[in-house]
C-alpha positions as CSV (number, residue, x, y, z in Angstrom):
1,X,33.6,1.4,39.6
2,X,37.5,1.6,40.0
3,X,40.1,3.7,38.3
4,X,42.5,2.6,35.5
5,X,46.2,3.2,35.5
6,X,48.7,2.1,32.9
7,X,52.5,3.3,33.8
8,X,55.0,3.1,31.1
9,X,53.4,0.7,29.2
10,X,55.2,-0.9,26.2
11,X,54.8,-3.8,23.7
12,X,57.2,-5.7,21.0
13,X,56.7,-7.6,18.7
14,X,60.0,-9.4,18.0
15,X,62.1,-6.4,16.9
16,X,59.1,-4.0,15.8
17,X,57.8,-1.7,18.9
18,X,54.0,-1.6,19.0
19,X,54.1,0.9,22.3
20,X,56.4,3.1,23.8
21,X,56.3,4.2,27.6
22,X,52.1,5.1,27.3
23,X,50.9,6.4,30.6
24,X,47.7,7.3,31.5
25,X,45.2,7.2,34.4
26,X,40.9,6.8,34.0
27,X,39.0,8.0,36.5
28,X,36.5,6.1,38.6
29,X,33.0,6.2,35.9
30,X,35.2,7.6,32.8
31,X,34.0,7.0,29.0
32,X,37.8,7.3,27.7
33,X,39.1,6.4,24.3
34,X,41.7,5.8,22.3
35,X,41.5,7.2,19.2
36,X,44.2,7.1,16.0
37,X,44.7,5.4,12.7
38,X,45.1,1.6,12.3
39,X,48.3,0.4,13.2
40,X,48.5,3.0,15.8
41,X,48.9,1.1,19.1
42,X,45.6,1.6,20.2
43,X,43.8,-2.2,20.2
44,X,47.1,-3.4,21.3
45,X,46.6,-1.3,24.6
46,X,43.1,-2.2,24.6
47,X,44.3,-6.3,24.7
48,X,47.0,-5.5,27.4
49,X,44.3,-4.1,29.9
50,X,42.0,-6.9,28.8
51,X,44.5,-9.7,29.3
52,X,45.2,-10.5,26.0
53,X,48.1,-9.6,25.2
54,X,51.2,-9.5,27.5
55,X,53.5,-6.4,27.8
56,X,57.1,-6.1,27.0
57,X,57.5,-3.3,30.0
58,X,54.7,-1.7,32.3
59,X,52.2,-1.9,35.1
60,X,48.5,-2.1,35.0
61,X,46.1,-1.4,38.3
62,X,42.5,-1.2,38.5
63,X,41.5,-0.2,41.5
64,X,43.4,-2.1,43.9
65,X,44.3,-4.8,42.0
66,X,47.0,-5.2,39.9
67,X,46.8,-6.9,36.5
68,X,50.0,-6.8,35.3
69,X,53.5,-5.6,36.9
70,X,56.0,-7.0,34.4
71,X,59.4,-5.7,37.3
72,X,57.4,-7.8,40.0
73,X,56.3,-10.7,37.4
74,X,52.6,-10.3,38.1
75,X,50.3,-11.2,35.2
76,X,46.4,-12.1,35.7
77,X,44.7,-13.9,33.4
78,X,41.7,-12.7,31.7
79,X,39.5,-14.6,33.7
80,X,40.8,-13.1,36.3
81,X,40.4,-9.7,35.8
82,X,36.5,-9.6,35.8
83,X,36.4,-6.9,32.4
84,X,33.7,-7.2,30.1
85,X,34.9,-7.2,26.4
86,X,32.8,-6.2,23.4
87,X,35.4,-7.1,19.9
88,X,34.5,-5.6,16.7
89,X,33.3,-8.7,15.3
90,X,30.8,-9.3,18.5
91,X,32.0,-12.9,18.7
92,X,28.6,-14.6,19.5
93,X,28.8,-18.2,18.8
94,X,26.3,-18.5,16.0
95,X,24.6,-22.0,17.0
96,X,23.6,-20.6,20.6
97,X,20.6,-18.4,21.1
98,X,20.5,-15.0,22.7
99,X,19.8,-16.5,26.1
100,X,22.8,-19.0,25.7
101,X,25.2,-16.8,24.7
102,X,25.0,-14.6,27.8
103,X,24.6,-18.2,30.0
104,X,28.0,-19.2,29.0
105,X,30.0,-16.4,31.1
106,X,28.3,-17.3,33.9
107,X,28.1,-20.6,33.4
108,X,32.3,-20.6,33.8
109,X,31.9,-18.2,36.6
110,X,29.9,-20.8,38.4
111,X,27.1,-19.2,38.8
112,X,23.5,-20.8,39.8
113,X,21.1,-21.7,37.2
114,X,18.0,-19.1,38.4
115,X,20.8,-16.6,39.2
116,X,21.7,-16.6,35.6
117,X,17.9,-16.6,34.3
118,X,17.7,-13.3,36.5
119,X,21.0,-11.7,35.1
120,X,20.4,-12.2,31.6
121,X,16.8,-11.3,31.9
122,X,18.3,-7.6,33.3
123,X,21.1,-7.6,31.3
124,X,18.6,-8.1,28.1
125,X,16.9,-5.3,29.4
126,X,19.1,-3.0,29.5
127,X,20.2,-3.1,26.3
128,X,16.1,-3.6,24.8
129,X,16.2,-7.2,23.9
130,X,14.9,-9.0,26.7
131,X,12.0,-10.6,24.1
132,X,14.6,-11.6,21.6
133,X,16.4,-14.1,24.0
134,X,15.4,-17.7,22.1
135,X,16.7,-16.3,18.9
136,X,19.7,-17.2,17.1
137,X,22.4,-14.7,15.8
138,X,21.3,-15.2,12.2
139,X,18.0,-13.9,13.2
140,X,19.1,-10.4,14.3
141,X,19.8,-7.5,12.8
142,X,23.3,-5.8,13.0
143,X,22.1,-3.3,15.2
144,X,20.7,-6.2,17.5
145,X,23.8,-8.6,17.4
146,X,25.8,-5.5,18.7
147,X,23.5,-4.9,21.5
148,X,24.0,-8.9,22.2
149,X,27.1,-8.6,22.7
150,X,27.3,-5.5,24.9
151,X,24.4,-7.7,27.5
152,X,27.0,-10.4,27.4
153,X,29.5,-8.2,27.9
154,X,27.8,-6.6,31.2
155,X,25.8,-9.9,32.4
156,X,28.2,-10.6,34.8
157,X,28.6,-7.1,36.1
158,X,32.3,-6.1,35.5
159,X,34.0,-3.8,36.9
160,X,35.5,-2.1,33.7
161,X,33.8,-2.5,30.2
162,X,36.6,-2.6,27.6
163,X,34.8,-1.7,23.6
164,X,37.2,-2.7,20.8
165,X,35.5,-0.2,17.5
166,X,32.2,-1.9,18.4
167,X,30.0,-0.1,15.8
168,X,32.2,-0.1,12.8
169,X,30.5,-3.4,11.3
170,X,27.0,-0.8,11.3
171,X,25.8,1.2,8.5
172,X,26.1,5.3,8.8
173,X,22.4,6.0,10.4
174,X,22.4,3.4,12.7
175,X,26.0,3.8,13.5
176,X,24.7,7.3,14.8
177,X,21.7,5.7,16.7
178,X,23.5,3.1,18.4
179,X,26.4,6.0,19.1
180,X,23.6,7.7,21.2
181,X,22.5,4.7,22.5
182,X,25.5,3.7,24.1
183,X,26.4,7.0,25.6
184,X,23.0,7.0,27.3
185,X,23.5,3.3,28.7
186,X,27.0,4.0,29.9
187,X,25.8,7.1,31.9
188,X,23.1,4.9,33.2
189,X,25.3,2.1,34.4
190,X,27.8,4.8,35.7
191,X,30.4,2.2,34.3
192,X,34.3,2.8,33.4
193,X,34.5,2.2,29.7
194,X,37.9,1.8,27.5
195,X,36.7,2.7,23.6
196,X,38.9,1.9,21.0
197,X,37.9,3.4,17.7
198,X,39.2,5.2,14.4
199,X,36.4,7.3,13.9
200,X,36.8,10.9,15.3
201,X,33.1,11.5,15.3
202,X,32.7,8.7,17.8
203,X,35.4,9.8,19.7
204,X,34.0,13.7,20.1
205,X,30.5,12.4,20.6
206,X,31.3,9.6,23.5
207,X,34.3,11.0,25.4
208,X,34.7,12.0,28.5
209,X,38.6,12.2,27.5
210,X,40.0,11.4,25.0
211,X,43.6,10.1,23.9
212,X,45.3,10.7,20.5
213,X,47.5,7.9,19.4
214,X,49.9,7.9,16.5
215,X,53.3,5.6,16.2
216,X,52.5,3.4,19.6
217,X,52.5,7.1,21.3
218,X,49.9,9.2,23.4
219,X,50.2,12.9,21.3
220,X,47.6,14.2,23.4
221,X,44.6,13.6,26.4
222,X,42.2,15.7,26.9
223,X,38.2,16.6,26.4
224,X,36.3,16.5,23.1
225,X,37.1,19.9,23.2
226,X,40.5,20.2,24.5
227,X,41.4,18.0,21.4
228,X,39.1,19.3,19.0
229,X,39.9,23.7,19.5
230,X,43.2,23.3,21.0
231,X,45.6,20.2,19.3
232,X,48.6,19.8,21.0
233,X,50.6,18.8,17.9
234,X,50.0,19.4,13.6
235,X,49.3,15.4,13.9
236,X,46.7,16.2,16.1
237,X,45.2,18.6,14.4
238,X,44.9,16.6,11.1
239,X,43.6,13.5,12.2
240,X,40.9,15.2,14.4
241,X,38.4,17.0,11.7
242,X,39.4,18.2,8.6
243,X,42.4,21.4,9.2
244,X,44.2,23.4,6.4
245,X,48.0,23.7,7.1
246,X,49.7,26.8,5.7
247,X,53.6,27.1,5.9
248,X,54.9,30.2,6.2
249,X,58.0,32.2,8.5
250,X,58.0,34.7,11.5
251,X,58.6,37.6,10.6
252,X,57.7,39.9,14.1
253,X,56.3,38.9,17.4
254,X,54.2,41.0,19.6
255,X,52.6,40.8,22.9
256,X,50.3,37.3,22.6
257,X,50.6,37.7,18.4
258,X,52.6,36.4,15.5
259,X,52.9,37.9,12.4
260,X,53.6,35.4,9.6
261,X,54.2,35.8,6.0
262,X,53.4,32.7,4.4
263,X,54.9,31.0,1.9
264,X,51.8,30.1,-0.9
265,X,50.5,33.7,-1.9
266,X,52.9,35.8,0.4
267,X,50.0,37.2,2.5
268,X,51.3,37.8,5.6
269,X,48.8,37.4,8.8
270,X,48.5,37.2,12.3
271,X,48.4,34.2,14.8
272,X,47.4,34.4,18.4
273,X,49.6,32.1,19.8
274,X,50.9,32.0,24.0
275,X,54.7,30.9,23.1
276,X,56.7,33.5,21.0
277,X,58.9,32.3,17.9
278,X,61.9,33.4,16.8
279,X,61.8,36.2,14.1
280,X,63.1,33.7,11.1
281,X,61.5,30.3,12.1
282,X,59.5,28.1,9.8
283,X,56.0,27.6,11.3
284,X,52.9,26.2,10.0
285,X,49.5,27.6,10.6
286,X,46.7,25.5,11.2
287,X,43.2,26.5,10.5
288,X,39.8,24.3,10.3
289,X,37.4,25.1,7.6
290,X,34.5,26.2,9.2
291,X,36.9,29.2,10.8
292,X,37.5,30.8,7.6
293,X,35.0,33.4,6.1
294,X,34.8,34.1,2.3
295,X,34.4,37.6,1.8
296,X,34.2,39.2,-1.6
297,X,37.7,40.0,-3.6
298,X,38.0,43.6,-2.2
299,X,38.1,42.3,1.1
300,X,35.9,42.8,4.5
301,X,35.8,46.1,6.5
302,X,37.7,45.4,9.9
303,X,39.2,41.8,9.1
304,X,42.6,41.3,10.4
305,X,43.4,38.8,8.5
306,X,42.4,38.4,4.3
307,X,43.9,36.0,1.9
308,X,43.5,36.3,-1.9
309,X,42.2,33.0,-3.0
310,X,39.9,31.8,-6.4
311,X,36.8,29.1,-5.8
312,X,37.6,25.8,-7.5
313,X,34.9,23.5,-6.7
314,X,31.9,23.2,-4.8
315,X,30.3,20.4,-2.6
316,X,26.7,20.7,-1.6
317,X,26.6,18.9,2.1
318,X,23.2,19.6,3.2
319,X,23.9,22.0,6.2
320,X,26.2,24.1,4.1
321,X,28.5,24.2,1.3
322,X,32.3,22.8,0.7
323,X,34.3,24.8,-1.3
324,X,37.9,24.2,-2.3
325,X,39.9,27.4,-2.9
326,X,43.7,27.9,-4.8
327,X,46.0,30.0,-2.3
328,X,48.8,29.8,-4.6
329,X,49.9,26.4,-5.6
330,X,47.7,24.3,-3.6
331,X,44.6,23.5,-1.9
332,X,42.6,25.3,0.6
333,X,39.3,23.9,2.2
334,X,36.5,26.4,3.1
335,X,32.7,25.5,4.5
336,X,30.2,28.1,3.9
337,X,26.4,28.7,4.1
338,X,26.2,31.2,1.1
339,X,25.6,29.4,-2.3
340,X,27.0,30.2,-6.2
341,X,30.4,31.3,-4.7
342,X,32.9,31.4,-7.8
343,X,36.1,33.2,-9.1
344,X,38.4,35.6,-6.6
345,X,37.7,35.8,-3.2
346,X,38.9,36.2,0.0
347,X,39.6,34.4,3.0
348,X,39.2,36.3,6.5
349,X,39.8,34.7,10.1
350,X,40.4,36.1,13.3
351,X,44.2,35.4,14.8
352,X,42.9,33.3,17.8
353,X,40.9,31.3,15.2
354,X,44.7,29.6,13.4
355,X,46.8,27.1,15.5
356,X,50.9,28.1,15.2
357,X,53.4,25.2,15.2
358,X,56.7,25.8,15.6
359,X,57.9,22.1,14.4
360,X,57.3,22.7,10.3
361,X,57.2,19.0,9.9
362,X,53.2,17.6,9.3
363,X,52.1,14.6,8.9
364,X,52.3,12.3,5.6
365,X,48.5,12.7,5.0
366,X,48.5,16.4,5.6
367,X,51.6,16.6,3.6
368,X,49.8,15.1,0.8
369,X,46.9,17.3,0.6
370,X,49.1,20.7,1.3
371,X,51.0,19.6,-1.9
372,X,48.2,18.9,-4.4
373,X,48.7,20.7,-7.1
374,X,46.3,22.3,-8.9
């Protein structure tokens, strides 16, 4: 299977900018996806790779082939490009049966009639359907019509498999089935996949990479991980998993650690961070909820870090508890094991465990929540 590259990569639409300059390379065999909120850019790069849409500025290469060089004036057609596409709406034409529905790709790629019987029969296998081929969209499940549309997606054996949010139209349980499912086929088939999705849970559970849009911009590529423990950016760090963002100012840096006083509660703590700031600069610290111990009012024996903070509400979320704390005037989230915590408590977390941020700006949904009052 051959590598993707996109180079400076941009797209208008009359005088709005849907991309700016994205870049990025996908290996040979690669489960990589573009992940960010709707209107972000990502479907947009999705439909340039596929064909579908034409870009303003850029080059595209798979392999050795180019798709699009918009200097040169090269543009292939989707046809062309030999990508199987799965949209988010499956696109199976209703009146067709199972077996018809993967026919009519190769039926335009001129291929032999017991050549197709043979494809579709593997295709259908692959995905578990192969006894379902006479019926009729109707007559499936959603589950089923998804898994249609990934055989006709693959009948034809593409050399890139391009998924525009392909499970969204599922409910939660079999979302997570079908999640599994697809990450066990796509190591089977060893093929390179583009995902397109606004769910981070997807993202962390199918990636190989993953890439972080926001504005028609890549933030950040990296692992699961590498996105997850170590955001690049505050915007980042919010849209991936849920993250607490406490403003506060430098007020000494040592060797490797950064000692904040922040601005809700005046508690002044310690970050772990590899860049030093300025003794005076506005930061934010970023910390996820399942970092941050409660410990009783008096504190904890040994904890570096402690922040005076009184329960609000609990959530009961099966494998532990939600809590939501006041640290001053606003809002902090806390998950916990231990049951029946209420009144004063404290926080505790270790320095490496908080993200530091130089840039104080966050982003308008973090914003929100950091200013709820309470």
């Amino acid at each position: 299977m051959p590598d993707v590259s996109v180079q400076q990569l941009s797209k208008t639409f009359g005088t709005t900018s849907v991309l700016e300059q994205v870049d990025f390379t996908i290996g040979d065999g690669e489960f990589f996806t573009l992940l960010g909120p709707s209107g972000c850019g990502k479907s947009t790069t999705l439909n340039c790779i596929a064909g579908l849409e034409r870009p303003t500025s850029g080059r595209i290469t798979v392999g050795d082939t180019t798709f699009v060089d918009v200097d040169r004036k090269v543009f292939l057609s989707p046809e062309e490009r030999n990508l199987g596409m799965v949209f988010q709406s499956y696109a199976l034409w209703p009146h067709m049966t199972v077996a018809a529905n993967l026919a009519m790709p190769l039926k335009i790629r001129k291929v032999g009639r017991d050549e197709q019987a043979r494809r579709i029969t593997e295709a259908l296998d692959k995905v578990g359907l192969a006894q379902l081929q006479d019926r009729i969209p109707h007559q499936l499940s959603g589950g089923q019509q998804q898994r249609v549309a990934l055989a006709r997606a693959l009948v034809y054996s593409p050399g890139v498999l391009l998924l525009d949010e392909p499970l969204s139209n599922l409910d939660a349980k079999l979302r997570e089935q079908a999640r599994a499912w697809l990450k066990r086929l796509q190591e089977d088939l060893g093929i390179t996949t583009v995902y397109v999705t606004h769910d981070q849970d997807e993202a962390l559970a199918l990636s190989d990479r993953i890439a972080v849009m926001s504005g028609g911009d890549m933030l950040q590529i990296g692992s699961p991980h590498e996105i997850y423990e170590q955001p690049a950016a505050a915007a980042v760090a919010a849209f991936v998993g849920r993250c607490n963002f406490l403003r506060g100012r430098v007020e000494a840096c040592g060797s490797g650690t950064t000692t904040i006083r922040l601005a809700d509660g005046g508690d002044v703590v310690r970050v772990a961070a590899a860049t030093p700031a300025p003794v005076g600069q506005d930061v934010t610290v970023a910390i996820r909820p399942e970092k941050l111990e409660v410990v009783p009012a008096d504190g904890a024996a040994g904890a570096v870090n402690l922040l005076g903070t009184q329960i609000l509400t609990r959530s009961y979320v099966g494998s532990h508890y939600e809590y939501d704390v006041r640290l001053g005037d606003h809002v902090v989230q806390v998950e916990s094991t231990r049951d029946g915590l209420s009144g004063r408590v404290c926080l505790a977390f270790a320095p490496e465990a908080a993200l530091l941020y130089l840039d104080a700006a966050l982003p308008a949904d973090a914003e929100d929540l950091l200013t709820l009052q309470v």
